[in-house]
Structure formats: structure tokens, C-alpha cells
N, C-alpha and C positions, 0 to 999 in steps of 0.2 A: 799200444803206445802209452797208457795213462799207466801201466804196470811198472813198466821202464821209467819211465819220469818220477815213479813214484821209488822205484829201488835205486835209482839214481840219486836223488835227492836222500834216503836215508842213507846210502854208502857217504855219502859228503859229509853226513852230519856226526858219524863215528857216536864218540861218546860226550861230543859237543852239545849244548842246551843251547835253541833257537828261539828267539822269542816267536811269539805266537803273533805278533805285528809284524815279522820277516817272512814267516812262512806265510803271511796273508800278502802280503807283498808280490812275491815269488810266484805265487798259484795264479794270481790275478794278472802278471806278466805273461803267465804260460797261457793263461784264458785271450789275453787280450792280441797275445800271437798264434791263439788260432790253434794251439798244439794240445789243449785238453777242451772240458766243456766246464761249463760253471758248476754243473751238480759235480763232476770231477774235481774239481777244485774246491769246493765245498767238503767234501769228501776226505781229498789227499789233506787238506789242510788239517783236520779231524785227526787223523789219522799220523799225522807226522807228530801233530799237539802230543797225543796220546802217548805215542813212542819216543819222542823226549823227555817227557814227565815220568816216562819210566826208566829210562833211561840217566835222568837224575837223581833217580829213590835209590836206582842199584850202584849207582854211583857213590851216594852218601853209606851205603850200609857197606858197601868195601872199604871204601875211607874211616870208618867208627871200628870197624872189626881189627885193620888191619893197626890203626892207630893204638888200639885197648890192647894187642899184642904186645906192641913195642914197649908199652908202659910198663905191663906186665915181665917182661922180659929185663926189663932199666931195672925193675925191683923198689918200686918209687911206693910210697905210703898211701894209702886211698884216703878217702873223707872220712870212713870211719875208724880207718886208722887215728890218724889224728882229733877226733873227738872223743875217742876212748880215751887216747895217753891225755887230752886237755883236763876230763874227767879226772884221772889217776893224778894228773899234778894238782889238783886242786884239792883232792884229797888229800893226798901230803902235803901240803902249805896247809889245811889246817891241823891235823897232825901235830906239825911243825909247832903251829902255832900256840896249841893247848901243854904242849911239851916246856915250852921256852917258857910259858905265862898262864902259868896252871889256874893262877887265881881269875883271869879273864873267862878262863873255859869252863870253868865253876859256875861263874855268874849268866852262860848264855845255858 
């Protein structure tokens, strides 16, 4: 019984995050109707915590992989793209600037 109740409960949860105050909820309903035992419930609780929490990390790591594709594939400039060229422009403005006002560039 506590097998079923326990695959039962994670087929609901899918790729859904439970709080860990719900699934205490839940166990303790199943305790209080007689249909597990509290070390069961103590247990599935554990156990369901666990398998959401993982079930959020693999979540996050598809969402970051599949996001870092997309960006990649846009052809969009990274960070260090843009503090390279920030570099290079500031190099040419002063450039610029010892070009235009030799005698300033003289004196640094």
C-alpha cells in the first residue's frame, strides 16, 4: 500500500516542485486516515522532499543548457565580448586623442 501511495503521489508531482509543508500535510492526512503509518509517512515525506529537489536541479540544468543554445544560435555578444571591444574603444579614444592634441600626450 505505502508503495502505491508513494508512486501515486510522485506520478502527480510530474516535474512540479512541492513544498515540503504540503507533502507534510498530505502524509499526515494519509497517517490520520489510517492508509500509512507515521514511520511511513516520515519516510515517504523524505523521500518525495528528495525527489523534488531533484527534480528542480534537473529542471534548472535543461532550462540553463537549453537557454545558453538559444543565445548561441541568436549570435548575441557574451560579456566578454563586450569588454574586449569596451577595452579596444578606449584604446582608440586615446589614440584619438594624442593624434588630435599631440602636445597633451607629450605632457602625460
Amino acid at each position: 500500500m505505502f508503495e502505491t501511495i508513494k508512486k501515486s503521489l510522485l506520478a502527480g508531482l510530474g516535474a512540479a516542485v512541492v513544498t515540503k509543508e504540503k507533502i507534510e500535510n498530505v502524509t499526515r492526512k494519509l497517517v490520520e486516515e489510517g492508509k500509512i503509518t507515521t514511520e511511513e509517512a516520515e519516510k515517504l515525506s523524505k523521500d518525495l522532499i528528495e525527489s523534488g529537489s531533484k527534480q528542480w536541479e534537473d529542471m534548472q540544468e535543461r532550462v540553463s543548457s537549453t537557454v545558453k543554445k538559444a543565445l548561441e544560435g541568436l549570435d548575441i555578444a557574451t560579456r566578454q565580448d563586450l569588454t574586449a571591444l569596451t577595452r579596444r574603444v578606449d584604446g582608440l579614444e586615446k589614440r584619438i586623442a594624442s593624434l588630435e592634441h599631440p602636445d597633451k600626450a607629450a605632457e602625460q
